[in-house]
C-alpha positions as CSV (number, residue, x, y, z in Angstrom):
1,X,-74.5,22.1,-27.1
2,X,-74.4,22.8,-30.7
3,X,-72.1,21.3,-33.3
4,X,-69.8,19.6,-30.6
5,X,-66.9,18.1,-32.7
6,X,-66.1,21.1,-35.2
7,X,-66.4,22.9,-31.1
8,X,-63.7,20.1,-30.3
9,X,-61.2,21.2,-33.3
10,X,-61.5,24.5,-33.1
11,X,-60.9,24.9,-29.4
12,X,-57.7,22.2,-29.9
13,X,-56.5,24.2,-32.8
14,X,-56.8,27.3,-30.5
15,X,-54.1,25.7,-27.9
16,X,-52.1,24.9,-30.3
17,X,-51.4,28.6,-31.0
18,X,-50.3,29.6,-27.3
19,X,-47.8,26.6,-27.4
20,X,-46.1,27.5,-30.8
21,X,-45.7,31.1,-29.8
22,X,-48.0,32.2,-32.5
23,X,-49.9,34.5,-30.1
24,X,-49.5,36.7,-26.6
25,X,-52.2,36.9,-24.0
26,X,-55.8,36.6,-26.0
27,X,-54.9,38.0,-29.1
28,X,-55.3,35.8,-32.2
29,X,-58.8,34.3,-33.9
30,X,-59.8,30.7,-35.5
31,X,-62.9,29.9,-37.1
32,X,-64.6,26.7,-38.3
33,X,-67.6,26.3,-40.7
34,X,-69.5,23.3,-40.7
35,X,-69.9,22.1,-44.1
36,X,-73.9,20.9,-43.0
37,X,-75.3,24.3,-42.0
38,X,-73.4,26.8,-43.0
39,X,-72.9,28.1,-38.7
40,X,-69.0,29.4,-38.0
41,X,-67.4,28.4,-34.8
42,X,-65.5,31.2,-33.3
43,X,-63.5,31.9,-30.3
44,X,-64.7,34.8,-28.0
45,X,-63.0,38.3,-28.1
46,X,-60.2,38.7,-25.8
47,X,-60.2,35.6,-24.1
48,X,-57.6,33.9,-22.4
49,X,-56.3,30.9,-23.8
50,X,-55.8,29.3,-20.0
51,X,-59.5,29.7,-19.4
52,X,-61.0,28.5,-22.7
53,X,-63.4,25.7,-23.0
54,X,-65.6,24.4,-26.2
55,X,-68.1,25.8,-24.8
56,X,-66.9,29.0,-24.4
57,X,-66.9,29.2,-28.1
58,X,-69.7,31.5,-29.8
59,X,-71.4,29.7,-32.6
60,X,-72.8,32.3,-35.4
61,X,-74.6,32.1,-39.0
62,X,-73.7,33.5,-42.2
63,X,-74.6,37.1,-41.2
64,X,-72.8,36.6,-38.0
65,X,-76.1,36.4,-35.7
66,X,-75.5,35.0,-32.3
67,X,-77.2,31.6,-32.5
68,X,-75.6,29.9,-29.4
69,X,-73.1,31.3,-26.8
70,X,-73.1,34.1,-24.1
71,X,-69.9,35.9,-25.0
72,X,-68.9,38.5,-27.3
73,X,-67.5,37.2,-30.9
74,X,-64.2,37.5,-31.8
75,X,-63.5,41.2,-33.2
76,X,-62.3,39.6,-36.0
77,X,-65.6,37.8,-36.7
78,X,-66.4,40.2,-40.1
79,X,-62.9,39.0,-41.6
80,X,-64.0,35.6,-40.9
81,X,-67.5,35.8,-42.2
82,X,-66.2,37.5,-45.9
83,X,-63.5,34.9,-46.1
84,X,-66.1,32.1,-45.9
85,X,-68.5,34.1,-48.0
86,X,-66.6,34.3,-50.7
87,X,-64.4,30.6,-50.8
88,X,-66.7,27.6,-50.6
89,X,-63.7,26.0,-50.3
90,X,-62.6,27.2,-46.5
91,X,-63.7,25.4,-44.2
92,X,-61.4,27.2,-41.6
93,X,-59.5,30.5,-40.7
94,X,-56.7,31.3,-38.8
95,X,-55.4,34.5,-37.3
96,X,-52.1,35.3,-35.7
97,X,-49.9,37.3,-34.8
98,X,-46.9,34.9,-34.8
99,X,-43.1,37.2,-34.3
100,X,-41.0,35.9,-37.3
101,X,-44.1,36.2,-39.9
102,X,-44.6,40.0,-38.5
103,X,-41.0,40.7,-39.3
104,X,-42.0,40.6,-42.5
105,X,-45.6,42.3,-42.1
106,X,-43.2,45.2,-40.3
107,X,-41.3,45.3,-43.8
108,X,-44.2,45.4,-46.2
109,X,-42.8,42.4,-47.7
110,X,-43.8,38.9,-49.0
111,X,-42.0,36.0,-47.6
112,X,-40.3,34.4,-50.8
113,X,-40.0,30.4,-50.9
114,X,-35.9,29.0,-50.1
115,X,-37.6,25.8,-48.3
116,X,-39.6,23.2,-49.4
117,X,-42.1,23.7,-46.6
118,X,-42.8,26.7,-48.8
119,X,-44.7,24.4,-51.3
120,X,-47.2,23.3,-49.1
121,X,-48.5,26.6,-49.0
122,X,-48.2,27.3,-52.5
123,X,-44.9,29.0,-52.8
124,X,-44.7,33.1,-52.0
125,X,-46.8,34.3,-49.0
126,X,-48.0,37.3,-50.2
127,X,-48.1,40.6,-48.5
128,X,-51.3,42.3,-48.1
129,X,-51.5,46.5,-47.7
130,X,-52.4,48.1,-44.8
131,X,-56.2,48.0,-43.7
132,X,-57.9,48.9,-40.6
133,X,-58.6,45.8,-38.6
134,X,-61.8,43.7,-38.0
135,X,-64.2,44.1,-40.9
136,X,-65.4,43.4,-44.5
137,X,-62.3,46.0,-46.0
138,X,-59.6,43.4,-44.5
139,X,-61.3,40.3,-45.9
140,X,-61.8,41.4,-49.4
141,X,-57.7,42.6,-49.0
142,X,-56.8,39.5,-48.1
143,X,-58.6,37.7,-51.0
144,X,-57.5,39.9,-53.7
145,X,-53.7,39.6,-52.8
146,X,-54.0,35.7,-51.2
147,X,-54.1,34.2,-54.7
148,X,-53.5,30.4,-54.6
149,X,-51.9,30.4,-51.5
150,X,-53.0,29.5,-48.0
151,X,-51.7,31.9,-46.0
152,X,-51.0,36.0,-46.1
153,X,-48.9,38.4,-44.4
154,X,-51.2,41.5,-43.6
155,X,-48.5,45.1,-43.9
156,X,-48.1,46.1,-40.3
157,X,-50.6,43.6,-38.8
158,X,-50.4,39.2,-38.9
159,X,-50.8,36.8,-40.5
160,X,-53.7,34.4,-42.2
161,X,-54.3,31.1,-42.8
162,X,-57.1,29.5,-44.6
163,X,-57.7,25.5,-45.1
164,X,-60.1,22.8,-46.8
165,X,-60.6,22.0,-42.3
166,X,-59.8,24.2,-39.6
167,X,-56.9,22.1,-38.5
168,X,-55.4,21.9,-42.1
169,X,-55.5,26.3,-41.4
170,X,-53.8,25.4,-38.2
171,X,-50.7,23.9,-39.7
172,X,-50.2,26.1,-42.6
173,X,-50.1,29.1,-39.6
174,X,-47.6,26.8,-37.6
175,X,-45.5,26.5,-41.7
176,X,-45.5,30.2,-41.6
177,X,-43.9,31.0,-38.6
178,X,-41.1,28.5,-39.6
179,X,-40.4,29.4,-42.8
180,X,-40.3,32.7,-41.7
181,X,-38.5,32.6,-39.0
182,X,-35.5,30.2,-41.0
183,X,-35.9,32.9,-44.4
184,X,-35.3,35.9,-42.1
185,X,-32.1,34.5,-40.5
186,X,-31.0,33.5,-43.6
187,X,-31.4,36.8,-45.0
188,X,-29.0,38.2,-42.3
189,X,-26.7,36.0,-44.0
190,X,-27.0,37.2,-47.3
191,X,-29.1,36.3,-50.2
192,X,-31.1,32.8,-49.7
193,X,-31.3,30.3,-52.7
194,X,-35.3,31.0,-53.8
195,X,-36.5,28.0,-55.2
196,X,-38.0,28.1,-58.7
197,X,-41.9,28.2,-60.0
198,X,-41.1,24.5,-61.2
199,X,-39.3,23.3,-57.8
200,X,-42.4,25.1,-55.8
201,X,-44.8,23.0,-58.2
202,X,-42.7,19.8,-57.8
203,X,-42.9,19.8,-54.0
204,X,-47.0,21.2,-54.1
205,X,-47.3,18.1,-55.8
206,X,-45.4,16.0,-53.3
207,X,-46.8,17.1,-50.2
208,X,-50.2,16.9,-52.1
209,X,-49.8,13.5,-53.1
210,X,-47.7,11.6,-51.1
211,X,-46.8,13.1,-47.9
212,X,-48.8,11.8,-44.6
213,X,-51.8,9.3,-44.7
214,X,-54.8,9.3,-47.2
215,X,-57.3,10.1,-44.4
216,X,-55.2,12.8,-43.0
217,X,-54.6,14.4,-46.4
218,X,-58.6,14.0,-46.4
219,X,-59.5,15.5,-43.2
């Protein structure tokens, strides 16, 4: 079986999305890219999340060929494959459709930074417009309007999440939900204390620098 351990963190990564209620039934995509060959990792269209195994997984090339694997690719497999054409630097892609974050897909409407969690995405998560699902026209909509962050809303759709590893994509998708789901409660309340360009870049730096342990901030 090809390309066992980027196998091993994508299917873990996909678990992980079931258990923080970032997906329902089989919806929801993540990718990996192995930094060697240039093959994507991709979980299979529609399928459950109780039933998954690595290999399960479809491995694919650059022009999303079939090069090991049975099942049908993810429909989300074009998105995927224009991300990672056009960012060397993702090494992962993460697709949900997490409640709290689609609140704000529902609205059209970026989630602005009032936590410091914020910063470890890059501030804002930008909106992106409305684009038909599944293909090249998404991808190129989500890098023109993703900007320095790691992670997009999608008007009317989900959310995004790109990383340097497919776990780091993880976690910035597990950020998203929170920060959503404590901005839009505290938006019922009234108007939330948005933190400033210079309080974003303070924390960026922190959580950069000095948060966790050098080989996890590596990996």
């Amino acid at each position: 079986m090809m390309l066992e351990q980027l196998r091993q963190e994508v299917y873990e990564s996909l678990l992980e999305l079931p258990k923080n209620n970032l997906v329902t039934m089989s919806s929801g995509t993540i990718s990996g890219r192995d930094p060697q060959t240039g093959l994507i990792v991709i979980k299979p269209s529609g399928y459950r999340y109780d039933k998954l195994t690595p290999a399960d997984l479809v491995v694919l090339d650059a022009k999303g060929n079939v090069v090991e694997g049975v099942l049908r690719p993810s429909s989300d497999t074009g998105t995927h494959l224009f991300i990672y054409a056009n960012r060397a630097d993702v090494m992962g892609v993460v697709h949900t459709h997490s409640p709290y974050a689609g609140i704000f897909a529902a609205l059209g409407k970026p989630i602005k930074p009032c936590l410091t969690t914020s910063a470890m995405l890059g501030g804002e998560i930008p909106i992106g417009g409305y684009v038909a699902v599944g293909g090249e026209a998404i991808g190129a909509e989500i890098l023109d309007k993703i900007g320095k962050s790691r992670a997009i809303v999608m008007q009317s759709h989900g959310v995004y999440t790109i990383g340097a590893t497919v776990w780091k994509a993880l976690t910035m998708a597990v950020e998203v939900e929170e920060i959503a789901k404590t901005t839009h409660f505290a938006m019922l309340h009234g108007e939330p204390i948005w933190l400033t360009p210079e309080q974003v870049e303070e924390f960026h730096d922190i959580y950069e620098h000095l948060f966790g342990q050098p080989e996890q901030r590596a990996s």
